[in-house]
C-alpha positions, 0 to 999 in steps of 0.5 A: 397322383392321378392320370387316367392312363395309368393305376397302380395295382399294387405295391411293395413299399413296406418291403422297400421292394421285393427280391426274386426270393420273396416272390413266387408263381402259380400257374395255371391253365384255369388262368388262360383267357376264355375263347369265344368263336367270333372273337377268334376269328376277329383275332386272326383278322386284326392280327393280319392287317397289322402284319400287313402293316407292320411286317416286323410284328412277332407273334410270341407266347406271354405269361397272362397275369390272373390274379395275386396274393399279398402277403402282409409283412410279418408274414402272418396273413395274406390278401389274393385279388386280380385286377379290377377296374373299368378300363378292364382288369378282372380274372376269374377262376379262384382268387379274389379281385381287387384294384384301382380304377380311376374314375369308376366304382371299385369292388373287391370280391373273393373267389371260391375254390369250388369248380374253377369257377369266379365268386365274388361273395367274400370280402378281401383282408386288405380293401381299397381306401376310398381314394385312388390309392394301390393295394397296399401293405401293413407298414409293421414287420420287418423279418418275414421267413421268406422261405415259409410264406411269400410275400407275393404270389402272382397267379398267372396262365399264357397267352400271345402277343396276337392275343393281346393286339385282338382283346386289349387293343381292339376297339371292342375292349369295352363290349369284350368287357361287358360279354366276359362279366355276363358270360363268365362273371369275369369282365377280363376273361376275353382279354389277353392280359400280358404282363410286361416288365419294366425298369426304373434303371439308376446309374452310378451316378443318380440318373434315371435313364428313359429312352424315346421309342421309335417310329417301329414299336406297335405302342407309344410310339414316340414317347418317353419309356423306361426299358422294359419288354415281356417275360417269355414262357419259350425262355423258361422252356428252353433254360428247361431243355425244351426246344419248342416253337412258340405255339406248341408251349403249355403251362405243363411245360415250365416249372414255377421257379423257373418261371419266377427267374424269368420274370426278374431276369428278363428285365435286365435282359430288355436293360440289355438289349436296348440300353446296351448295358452289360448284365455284369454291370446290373444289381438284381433287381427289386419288385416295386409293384404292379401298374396297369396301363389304361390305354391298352385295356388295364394291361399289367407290367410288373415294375422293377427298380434296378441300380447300375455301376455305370455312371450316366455317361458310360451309359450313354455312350454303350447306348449310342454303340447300340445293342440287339434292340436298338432299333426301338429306340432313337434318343436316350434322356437322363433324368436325376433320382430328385427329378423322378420323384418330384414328377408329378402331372404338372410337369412339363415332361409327364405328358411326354412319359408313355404310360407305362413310365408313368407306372413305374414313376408312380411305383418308385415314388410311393416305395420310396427307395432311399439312396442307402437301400437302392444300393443294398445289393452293391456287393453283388455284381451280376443281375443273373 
């Protein structure tokens, strides 16, 4: 399925989803955003006149996502790309590129590990069909020693919600583009690149919950999203006894399973702060891949799928009680499992779904999760 809002970067149906146990970070300052006087100044500017408009903007820290490795299932051999694709997602220091894009030409590049510097010499393990199509997986194995080779290496360095505003979103995405491919032979090293997180939540009883954000959101506003939000690099610090503002932290600051966990607890942190969900009541959650958001530059979100042992209506009432977020929402809308995965751009409700949704709804019906397996984890309780 196509839209140009959105692509999938990469997926993990031939693992049924990923487990916090098989994904792993590298971090990195060589995969922070590259700075550019004039940029920065246009930065501050636009940052200040939404301020001014919107005072209850925050200006946080956030983990800016470079690039990844896949690992194939049996465990034998891997593939590293970033995002690549002309809404913009490419990174540079050393890893390889690789993604989808909708209606552009695609490449798939390797880098070298020689100066931090980008190469786009050497071809990946695992290329792109000619179609539209995600990074995908070999469909054998089954019994990887999770402990010995990761399935998933995510690449990442920091940058800010400020950041993000002033690259991503700016109407100079485009020409930022264009600069960074020319002076740093990386078209995203201007860009910002957050990862954001998100959820397909299932209750009890079958039903995808969506929630329709508020008129007070900086993105999508009144649309139909999933629960989702950012991992926060100040949580990682402070679950590693560090009390630091948000601008005083730097990637020596965090360790990287601290940072895996954060990843994977942070959404059932959004599940409970704006849906009102108990976390006692989440299942942990599993990695359905990557989708990048074409509205905001290629943007990428890590998509999970979460199952819940509430049933829709006890959801919905603790929704209604409303939780430390509920102000960026007003409505909650139920859709059951069959609904989400007959979705499609025909339906009369896909062009209410903000595009990270879509994300997700396109992660969930290409991992393809059945009944039995989204209630793997039943025997444990508590997401985190």
């Amino acid at each position: 399925m196509m839209d140009s809002e959105v692509s999938v970067l990469l997926h993990c149906a031939a693992w049924k989803g990923l487990l916090k146990s098989q994904v792993q970070v590298e971090l990195s300052d060589r995969y922070n955003r590259q700075t550019d006087p004039t940029l920065e100044r246009q930065i501050e500017e636009v940052w200040t006149q939404r301020v001014s408009k919107e005072p209850w903007l925050f200006n946080g820290s956030k983990f800016r996502l470079h690039s990844f490795c896949l690992a194939s299932p049996s465990a034998t051999t891997s593939s590293c790309a970033s995002p690549e694709h002309q809404p913009s997602m490419n990174s540079a220091p050393f890893s390889l590129v690789s993604a989808i894009q909708k209606k552009q030409d695609m490449d798939i590049n390797c880098p070298k590990r020689t100066k931090g510097q980008f190469c786009p010499s050497c071809p990946v393990q695992n290329a792109l069909d000619n179609s539209n199509t995600p990074v995908n997986q070999e469909e054998s194995g089954e019994n990887a020693d999770w402990d010995l080779v990761p399935a998933l290496t995510l690449k990442m360095g920091l940058t800010c919600y400020k950041d993000y505003l002033g690259t991503n979103w700016s109407c100079r995405a485009a020409e930022l583009r264009q600069q960074g491919g020319t002076e740093f032979e990386d078209p995203l090293a201007l860009l910002a690149q957050p990862l954001g997180v998100g959820a397909i939540l299932c209750t009890a009883d079958g039903q995808v919950v969506l929630i329709r954000r508020s008129q007070k959101v900086a993105e999508a506003v009144g649309l139909l999203d999933i629960p989702g939000g950012h991992p926060e690099p100040k949580v990682v610090c402070e679950r590693l006894g560090q009390v630091v503002n948000e601008d005083q932290i730097r990637i020596d600051m965090m360790e990287r399973r601290a940072v895996v966990s954060e990843l994977f607890s942070s959404i059932c942190a959004e599940i409970r702060d704006e849906v009102n969900v108990p976390l006692t009541s989440l299942r942990e959650p599993l990695l359905l891949g990557v989708a990048l958001n074409h509205t905001s530059a290629g943007r990428p979100s890590a998509e999970f799928y979460v199952s819940c042992s509430l049933t829709s209506d006890e959801v919905r009432k603790l929704y209604w009680k409303g939780g430390p977020e509920a102000n960026e929402s007003t409505d909650i809308v139920f859709l059951s499992r069959e609904e989400v995965l007959q979705l499609d751009r025909n339906s009369h409700l896909w062009s209410e779904l903000c595009p990270s949704a879509k994300g997700a709804v396109q992660l969930y019906q290409t991992v393809k999760l059945d009944a039995e397996h989204s209630q793997w984890s039943a025997h444990n309780s508590a997401a985190i």
